[in-house]
PAZAPA-4460 file (N, C-alpha, C; in steps of 0.05 Angstrom, whole numbers, plus 32768, in hexadecimal, padded with zeros to 4 digits):
% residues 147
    n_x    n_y    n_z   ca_x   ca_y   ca_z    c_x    c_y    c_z   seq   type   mol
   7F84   8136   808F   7F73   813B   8078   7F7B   8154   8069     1      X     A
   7F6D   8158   8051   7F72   816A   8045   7F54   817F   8038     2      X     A
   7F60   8196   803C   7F4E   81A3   8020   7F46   81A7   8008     3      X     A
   7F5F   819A   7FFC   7F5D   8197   7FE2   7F3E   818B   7FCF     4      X     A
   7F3F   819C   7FBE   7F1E   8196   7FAA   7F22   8176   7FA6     5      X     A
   7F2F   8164   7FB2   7F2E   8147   7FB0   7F12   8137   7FAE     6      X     A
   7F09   8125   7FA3   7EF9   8117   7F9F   7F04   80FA   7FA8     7      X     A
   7EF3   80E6   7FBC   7EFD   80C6   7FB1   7EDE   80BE   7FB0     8      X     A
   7EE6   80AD   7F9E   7ED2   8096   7F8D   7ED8   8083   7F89     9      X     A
   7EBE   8072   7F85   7EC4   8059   7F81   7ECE   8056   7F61    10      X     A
   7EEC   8046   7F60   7EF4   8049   7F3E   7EE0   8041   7F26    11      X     A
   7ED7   8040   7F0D   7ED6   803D   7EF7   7EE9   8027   7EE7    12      X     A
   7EDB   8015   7ED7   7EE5   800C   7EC4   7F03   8023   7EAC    13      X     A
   7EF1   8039   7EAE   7EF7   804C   7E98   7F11   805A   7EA6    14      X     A
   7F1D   8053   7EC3   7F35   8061   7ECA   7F48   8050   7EC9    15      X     A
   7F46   8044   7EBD   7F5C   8024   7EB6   7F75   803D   7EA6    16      X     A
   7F72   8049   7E95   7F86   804E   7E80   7F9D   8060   7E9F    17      X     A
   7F90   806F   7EAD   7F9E   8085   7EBC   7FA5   8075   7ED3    18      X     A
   7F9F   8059   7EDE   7FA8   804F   7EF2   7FC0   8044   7EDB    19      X     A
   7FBE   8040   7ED5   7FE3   8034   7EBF   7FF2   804A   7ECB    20      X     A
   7FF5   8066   7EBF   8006   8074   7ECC   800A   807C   7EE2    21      X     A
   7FF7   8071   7EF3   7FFE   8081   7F13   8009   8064   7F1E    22      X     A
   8008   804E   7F0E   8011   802E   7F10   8031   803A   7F12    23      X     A
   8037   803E   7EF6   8056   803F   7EEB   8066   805B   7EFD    24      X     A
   805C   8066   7F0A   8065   8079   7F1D   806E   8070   7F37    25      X     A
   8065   8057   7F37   8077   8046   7F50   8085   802F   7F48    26      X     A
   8091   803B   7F27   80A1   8025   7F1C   80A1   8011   7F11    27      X     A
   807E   7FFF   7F15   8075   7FE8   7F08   806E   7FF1   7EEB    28      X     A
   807C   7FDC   7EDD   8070   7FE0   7EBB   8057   7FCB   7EBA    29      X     A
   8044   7FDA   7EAD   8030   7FCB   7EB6   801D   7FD8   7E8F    30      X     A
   8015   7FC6   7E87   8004   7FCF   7E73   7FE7   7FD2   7E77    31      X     A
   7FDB   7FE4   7E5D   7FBD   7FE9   7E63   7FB1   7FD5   7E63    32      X     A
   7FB1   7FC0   7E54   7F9A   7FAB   7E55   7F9B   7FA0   7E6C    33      X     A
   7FB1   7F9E   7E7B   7FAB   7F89   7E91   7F9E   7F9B   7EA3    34      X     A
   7FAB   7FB2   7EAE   7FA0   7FC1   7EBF   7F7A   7FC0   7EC0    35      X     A
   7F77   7FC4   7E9E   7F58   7FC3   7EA0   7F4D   7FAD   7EA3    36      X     A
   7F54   7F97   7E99   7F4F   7F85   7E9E   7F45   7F7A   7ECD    37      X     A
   7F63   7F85   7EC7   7F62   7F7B   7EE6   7F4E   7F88   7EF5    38      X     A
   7F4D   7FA2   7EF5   7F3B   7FAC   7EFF   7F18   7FB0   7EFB    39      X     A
   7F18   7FA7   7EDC   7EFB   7F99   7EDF   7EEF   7F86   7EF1    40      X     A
   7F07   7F74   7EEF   7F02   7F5E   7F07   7F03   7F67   7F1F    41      X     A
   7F10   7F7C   7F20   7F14   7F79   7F43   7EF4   7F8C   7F50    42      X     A
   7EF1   7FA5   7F36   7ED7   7FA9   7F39   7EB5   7F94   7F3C    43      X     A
   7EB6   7F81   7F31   7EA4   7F66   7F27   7EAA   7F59   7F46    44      X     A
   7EB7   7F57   7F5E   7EC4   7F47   7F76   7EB9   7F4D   7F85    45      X     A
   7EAB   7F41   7F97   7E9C   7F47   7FB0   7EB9   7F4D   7FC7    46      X     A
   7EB3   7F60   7FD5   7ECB   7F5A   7FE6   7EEA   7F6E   7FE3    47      X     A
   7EE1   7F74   7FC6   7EEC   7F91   7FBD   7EF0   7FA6   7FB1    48      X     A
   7EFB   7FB9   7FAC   7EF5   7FD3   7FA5   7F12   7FE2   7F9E    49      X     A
   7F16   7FF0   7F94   7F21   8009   7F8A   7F13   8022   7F85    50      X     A
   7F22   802F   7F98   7F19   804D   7F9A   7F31   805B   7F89    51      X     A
   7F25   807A   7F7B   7F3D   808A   7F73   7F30   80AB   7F78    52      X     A
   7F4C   80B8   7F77   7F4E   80D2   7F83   7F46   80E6   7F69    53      X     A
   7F39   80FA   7F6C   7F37   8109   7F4C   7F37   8122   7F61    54      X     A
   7F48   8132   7F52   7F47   8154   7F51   7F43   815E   7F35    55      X     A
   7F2D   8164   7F3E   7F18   8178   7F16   7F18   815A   7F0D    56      X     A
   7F22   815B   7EF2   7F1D   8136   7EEC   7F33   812F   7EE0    57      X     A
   7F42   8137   7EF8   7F60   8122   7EF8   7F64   8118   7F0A    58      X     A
   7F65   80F8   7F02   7F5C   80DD   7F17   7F86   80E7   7F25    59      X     A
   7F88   80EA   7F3B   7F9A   80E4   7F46   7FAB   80D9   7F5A    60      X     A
   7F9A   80C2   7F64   7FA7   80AC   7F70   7F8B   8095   7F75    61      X     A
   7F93   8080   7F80   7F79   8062   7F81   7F89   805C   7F9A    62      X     A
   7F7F   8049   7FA6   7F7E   8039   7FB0   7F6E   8019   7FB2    63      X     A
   7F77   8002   7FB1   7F6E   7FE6   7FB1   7F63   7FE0   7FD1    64      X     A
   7F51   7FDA   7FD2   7F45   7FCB   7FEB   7F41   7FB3   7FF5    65      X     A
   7F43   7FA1   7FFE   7F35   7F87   7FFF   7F3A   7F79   8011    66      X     A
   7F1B   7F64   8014   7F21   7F5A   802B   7F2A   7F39   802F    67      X     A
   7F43   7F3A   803E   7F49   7F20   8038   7F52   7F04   8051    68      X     A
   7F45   7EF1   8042   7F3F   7ED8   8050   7F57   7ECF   8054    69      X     A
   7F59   7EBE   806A   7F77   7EAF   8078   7F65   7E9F   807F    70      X     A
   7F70   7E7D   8079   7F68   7E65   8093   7F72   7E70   80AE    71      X     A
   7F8C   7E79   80AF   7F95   7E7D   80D2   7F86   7E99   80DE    72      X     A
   7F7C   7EA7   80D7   7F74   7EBD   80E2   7F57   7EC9   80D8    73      X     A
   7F4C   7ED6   80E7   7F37   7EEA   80E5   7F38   7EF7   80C5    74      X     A
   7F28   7EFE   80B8   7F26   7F0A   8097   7F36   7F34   80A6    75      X     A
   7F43   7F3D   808E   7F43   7F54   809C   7F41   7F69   807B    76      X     A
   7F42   7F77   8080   7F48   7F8A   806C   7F60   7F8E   8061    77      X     A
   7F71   7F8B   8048   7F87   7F92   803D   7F8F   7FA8   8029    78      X     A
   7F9C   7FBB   8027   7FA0   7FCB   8016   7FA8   7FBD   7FFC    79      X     A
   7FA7   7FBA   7FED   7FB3   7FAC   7FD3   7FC6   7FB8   7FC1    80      X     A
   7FB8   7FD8   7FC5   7FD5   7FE8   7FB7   7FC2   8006   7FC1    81      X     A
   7FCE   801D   7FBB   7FD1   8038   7FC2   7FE4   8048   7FAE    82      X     A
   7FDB   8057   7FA0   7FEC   8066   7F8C   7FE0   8086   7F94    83      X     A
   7FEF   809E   7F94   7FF1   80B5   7F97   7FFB   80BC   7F82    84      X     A
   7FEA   80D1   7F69   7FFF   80DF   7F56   801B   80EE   7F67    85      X     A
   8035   80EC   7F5C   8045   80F6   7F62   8042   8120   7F6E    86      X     A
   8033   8124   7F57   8034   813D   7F51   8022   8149   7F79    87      X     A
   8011   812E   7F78   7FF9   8136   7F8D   8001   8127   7FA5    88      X     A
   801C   8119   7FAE   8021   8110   7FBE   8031   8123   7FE0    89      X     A
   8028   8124   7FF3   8025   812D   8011   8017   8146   8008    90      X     A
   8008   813F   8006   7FEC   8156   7FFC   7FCF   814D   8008    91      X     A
   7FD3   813C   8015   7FBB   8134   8023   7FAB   8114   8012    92      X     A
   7FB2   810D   7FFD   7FA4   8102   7FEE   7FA3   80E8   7FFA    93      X     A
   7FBE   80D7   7FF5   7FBD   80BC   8001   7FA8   80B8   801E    94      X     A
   7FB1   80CE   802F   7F9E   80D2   8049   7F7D   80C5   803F    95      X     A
   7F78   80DB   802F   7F5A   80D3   8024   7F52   80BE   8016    96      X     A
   7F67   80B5   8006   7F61   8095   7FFE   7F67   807F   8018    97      X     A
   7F74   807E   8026   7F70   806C   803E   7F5D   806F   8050    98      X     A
   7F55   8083   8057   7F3D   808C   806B   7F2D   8083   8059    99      X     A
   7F22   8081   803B   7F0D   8077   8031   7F10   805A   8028   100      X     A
   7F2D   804B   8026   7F2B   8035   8031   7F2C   8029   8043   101      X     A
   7F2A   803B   805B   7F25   8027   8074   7F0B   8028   8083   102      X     A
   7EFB   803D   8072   7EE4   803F   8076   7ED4   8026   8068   103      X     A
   7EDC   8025   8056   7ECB   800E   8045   7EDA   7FF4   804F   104      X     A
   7EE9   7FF3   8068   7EF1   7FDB   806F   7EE0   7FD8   8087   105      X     A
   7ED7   7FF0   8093   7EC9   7FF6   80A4   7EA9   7FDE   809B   106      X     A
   7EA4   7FF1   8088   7E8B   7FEE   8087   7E7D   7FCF   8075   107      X     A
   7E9B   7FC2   807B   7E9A   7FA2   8070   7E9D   7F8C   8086   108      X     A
   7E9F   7FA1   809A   7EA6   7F92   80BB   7EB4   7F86   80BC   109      X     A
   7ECD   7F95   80B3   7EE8   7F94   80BC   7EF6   7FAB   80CB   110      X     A
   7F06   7F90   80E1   7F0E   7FA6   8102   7F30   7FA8   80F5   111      X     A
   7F3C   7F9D   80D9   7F5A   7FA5   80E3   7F5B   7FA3   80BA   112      X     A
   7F6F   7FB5   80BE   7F7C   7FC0   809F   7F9A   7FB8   80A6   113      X     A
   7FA3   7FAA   808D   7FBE   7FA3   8087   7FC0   7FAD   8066   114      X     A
   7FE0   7FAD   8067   7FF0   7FB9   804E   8007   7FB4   8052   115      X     A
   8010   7FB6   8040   802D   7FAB   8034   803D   7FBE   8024   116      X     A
   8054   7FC6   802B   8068   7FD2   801F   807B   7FD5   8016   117      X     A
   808D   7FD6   7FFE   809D   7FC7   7FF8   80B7   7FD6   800E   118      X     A
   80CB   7FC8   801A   80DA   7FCF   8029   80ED   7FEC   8023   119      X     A
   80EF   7FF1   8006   80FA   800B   7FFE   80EB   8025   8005   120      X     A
   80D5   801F   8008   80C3   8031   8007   80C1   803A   801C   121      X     A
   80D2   8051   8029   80D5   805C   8040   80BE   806D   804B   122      X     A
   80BB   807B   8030   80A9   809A   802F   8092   8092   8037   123      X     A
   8089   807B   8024   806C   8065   802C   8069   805D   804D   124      X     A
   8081   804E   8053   807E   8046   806F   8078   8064   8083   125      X     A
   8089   807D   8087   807E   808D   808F   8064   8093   808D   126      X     A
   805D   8096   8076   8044   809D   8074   802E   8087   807C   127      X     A
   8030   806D   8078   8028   8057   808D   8024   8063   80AE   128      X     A
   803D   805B   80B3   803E   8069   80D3   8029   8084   80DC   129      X     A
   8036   809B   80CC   8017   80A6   80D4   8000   80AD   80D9   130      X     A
   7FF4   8098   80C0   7FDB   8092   80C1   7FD9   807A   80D6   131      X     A
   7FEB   8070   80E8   7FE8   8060   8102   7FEA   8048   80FF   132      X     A
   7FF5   803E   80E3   7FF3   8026   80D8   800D   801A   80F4   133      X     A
   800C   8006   80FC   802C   8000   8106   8038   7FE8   80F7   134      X     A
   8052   7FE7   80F6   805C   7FD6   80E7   8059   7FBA   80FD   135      X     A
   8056   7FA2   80EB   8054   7F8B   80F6   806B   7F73   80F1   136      X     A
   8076   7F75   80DF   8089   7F65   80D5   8093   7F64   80B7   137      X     A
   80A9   7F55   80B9   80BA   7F52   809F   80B1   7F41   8092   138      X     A
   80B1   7F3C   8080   80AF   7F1B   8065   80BB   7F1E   804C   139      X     A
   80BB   7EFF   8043   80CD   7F04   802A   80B7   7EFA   8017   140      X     A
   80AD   7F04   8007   80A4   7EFB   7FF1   80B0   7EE7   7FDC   141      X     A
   80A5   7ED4   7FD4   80AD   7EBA   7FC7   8093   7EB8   7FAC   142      X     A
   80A1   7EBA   7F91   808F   7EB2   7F7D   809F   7E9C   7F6D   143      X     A
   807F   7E98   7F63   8089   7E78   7F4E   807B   7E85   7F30   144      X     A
   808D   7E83   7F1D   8072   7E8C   7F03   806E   7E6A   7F00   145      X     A
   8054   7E6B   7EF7   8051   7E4C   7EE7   8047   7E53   7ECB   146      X     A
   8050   7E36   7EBD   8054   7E30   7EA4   803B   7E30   7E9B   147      X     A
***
């Protein structure tokens, strides 16, 4: 953990514009409307949440929560995404957005958290590992757009 004057909260409709750029800092181009969009909805969703990080009132990192259903297995908790402003990253922050998403996975009575990383993402996987995550396996992702 950290000392830092950090705050997490539950996100706002109104932090849509600043999750775009802490979006495009891990390379996805991503526009404002959808972002808001999306995250209205994901706010309106039983089952999930976005939290974000503010020091003074600069939002600087979120995290996605949620809990999700499988026919073959038990429901568990999944990270959906995790963003750290660059400027605020091994500073304790991500720490505090996962400890407060796995609290709220906690307190949805859920016993196990999964996440996903894209395989480049070294720095991420360490930082996974520390927080005790262990790696479970490989996969290949397969999309279809439809018409």
């Amino acid at each position: 953990m950290t000392n830092l004057p950090v705050q997490i909260r539950p996100a706002a409709t109104s932090d849509a514009t600043v999750l775009v750029e802490l979006i495009r800092q891990l390379g996805y181009e991503v526009d404002a409307q959808g972002v808001a969009e999306r995250l209205t909805h994901l706010l309106s969703v039983p089952g999930q949440t976005v939290f974000v990080a503010e020091a003074g009132s600069n939002l600087i990192g979120w995290a996605h929560v949620f809990i999700a259903w499988q026919i073959e297995s038990d429901c568990f908790a999944e990270i959906g995404g995790l963003v750290v402003d660059e400027h605020w990253r091994n500073k304790g922050v991500g720490g505090l957005l996962m400890h407060r998403a796995e609290a709220w996975a906690r307190e949805n009575g859920m016993s196990l958290v999964r996440l996903r990383s894209n395989i480049t993402r070294e720095t991420a996987h360490r930082f996974y590992s520390n927080l005790v995550y262990s790696y479970e396996k490989n996969q290949k992702v397969f999309t279809k757009k439809l018409g």
